[in-house]
C-alpha positions in Angstrom: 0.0 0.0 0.0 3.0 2.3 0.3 1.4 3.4 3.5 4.2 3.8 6.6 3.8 4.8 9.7 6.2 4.9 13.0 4.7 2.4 16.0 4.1 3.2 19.5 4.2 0.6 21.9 1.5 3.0 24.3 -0.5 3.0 21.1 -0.2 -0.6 19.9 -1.5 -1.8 23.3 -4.7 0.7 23.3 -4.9 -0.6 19.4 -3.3 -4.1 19.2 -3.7 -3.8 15.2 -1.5 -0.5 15.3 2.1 -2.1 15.4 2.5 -0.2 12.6 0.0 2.5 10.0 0.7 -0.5 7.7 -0.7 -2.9 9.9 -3.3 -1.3 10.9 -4.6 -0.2 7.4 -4.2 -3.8 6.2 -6.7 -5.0 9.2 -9.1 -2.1 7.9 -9.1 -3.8 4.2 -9.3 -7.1 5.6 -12.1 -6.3 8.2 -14.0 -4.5 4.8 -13.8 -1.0 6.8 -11.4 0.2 3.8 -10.6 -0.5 0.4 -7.7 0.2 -2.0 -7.6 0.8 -5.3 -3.7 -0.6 -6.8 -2.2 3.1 -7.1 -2.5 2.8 -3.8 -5.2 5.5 -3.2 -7.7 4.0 0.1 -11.7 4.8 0.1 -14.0 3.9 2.5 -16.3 0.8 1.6 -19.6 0.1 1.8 -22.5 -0.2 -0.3 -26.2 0.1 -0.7 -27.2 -3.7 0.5 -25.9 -3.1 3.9 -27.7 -3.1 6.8 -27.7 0.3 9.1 -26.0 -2.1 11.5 -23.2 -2.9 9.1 -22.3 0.4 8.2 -22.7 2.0 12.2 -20.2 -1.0 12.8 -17.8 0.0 10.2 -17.7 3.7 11.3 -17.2 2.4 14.7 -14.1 0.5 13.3 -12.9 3.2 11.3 -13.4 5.8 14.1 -10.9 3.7 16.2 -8.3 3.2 13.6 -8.0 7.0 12.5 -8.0 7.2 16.6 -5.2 5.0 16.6 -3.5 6.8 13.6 -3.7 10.2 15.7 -2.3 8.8 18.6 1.0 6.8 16.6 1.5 10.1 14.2 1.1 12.0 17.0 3.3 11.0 19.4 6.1 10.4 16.5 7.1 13.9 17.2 7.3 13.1 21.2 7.3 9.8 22.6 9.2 8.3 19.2 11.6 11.5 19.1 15.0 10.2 18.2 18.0 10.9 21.2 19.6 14.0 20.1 23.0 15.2 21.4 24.9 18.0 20.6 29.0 18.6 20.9 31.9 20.9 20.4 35.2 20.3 21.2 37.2 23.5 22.6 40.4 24.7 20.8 42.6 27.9 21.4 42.1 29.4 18.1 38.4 29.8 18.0 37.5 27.7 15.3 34.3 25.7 16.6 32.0 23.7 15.0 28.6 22.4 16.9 27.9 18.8 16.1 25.2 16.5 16.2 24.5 12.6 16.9 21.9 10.1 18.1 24.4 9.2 20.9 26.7 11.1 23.6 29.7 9.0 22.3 28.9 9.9 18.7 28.3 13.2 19.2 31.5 13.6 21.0 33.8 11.8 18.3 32.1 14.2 15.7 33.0 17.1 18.0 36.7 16.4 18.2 37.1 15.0 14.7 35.4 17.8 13.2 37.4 20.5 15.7 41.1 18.4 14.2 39.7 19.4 10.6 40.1 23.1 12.1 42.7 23.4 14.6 45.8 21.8 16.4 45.5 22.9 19.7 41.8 21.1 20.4 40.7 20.0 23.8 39.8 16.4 23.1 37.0 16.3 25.6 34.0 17.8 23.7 31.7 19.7 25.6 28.0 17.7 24.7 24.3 18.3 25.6 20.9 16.5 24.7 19.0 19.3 25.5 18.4 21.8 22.0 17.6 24.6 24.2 21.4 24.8 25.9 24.1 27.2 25.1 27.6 26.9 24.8 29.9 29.2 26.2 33.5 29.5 24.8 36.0 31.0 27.3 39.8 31.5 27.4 42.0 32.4 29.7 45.8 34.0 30.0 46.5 33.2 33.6 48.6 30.8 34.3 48.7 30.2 30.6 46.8 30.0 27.9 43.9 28.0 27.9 40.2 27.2 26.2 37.0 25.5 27.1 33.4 25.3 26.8 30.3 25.1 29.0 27.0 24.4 28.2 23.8 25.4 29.9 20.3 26.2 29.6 20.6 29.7 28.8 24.4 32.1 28.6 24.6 32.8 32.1 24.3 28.8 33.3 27.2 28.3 30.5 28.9 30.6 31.7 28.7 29.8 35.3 30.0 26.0 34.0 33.1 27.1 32.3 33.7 29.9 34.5 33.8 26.6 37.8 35.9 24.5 35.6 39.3 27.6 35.4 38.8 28.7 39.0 38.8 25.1 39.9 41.7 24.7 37.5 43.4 28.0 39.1 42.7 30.1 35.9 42.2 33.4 35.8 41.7 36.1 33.7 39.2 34.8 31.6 36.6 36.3 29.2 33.9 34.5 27.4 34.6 34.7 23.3 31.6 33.2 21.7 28.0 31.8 22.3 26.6 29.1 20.4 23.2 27.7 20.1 22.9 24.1 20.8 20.0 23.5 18.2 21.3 25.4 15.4 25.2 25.6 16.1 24.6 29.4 15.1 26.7 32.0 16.4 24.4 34.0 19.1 24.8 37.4 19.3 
């Protein structure tokens, strides 16, 4: 039917047919609620020597399946939403690149792989977050030496706060944040 839907295991057990939208439009055509012409193109079914039972009963089955389409295509955006991290990997020229995976790990790797593309002096320990909304906060300092990392928080002050903790705690100083960038887009923030 080239008909493909995600599944939702809160929605399959509400609507055992609904391990899938292909599943569950299969058991409409086979149950005579739905019909299919080869192009693929579905039409209700029913016809003019049914009973007013019949056809109440075949709105009551289509009722629930388009009920149990609405809950799996509408949860595919939260329950079925896909991890998401977000990395960068601190360097002491500047040159950062925000990166994306399905895992920390993954997300991490990219991070430092993409920051060796850029720069020698990377950190190796990418700063990551799964949360889209987060900052991160770029920050060098000059006391004792030279040195770069990056927080990451919900908003610039709690990234700030982060990699502001990790120099004192290192016995930095002299420090000043250099760039902002959005964990969702990997955009530069003003």
């Amino acid at each position: 039917m080239g008909v493909s839907l995600p599944a939702h295991p809160a929605v399959a057990a509400l609507c055992p047919a609904a391990r899938g939208g292909k599943a569950l439009l299969a058991a409409l055509v086979d149950h005579g609620a739905l019909g299919y012409h080869q192009r693929g193109k579905i039409e209700l079914v029913g016809n003019a020597t049914q009973s007013g039972g019949e056809m109440q009963m075949r709105a009551r089955i289509l009722a629930v399946a388009f009920l149990c389409l609405a809950g799996v295509t509408g949860t595919a955006g939260h329950g079925l939403a896909q991890q998401w991290y977000a990395a960068v990997d601190a360097n002491n020229d500047g040159s950062l690149q925000v990166v994306w995976d399905t895992t920390k790990d993954g997300a991490s790797q990219k991070a430092v792989a993409a920051c060796k593309r850029a720069s020698k002096t990377c950190s190796g320990l990418a700063a990551h977050t799964d949360q889209r909304g987060d900052v991160f906060v770029y920050m060098c300092c000059t006391k004792p030496r030279l040195g770069c990392s990056i927080g990451v928080g919900e908003d610039r002050n709690a990234g700030l706060a982060m990699v502001r903790k990790v120099f004192s705690d290192a016995g930095f100083s002299q420090c000043t944040a250099k760039q902002y960038l959005s964990a969702n887009t990997g955009a530069r923030l003003k």
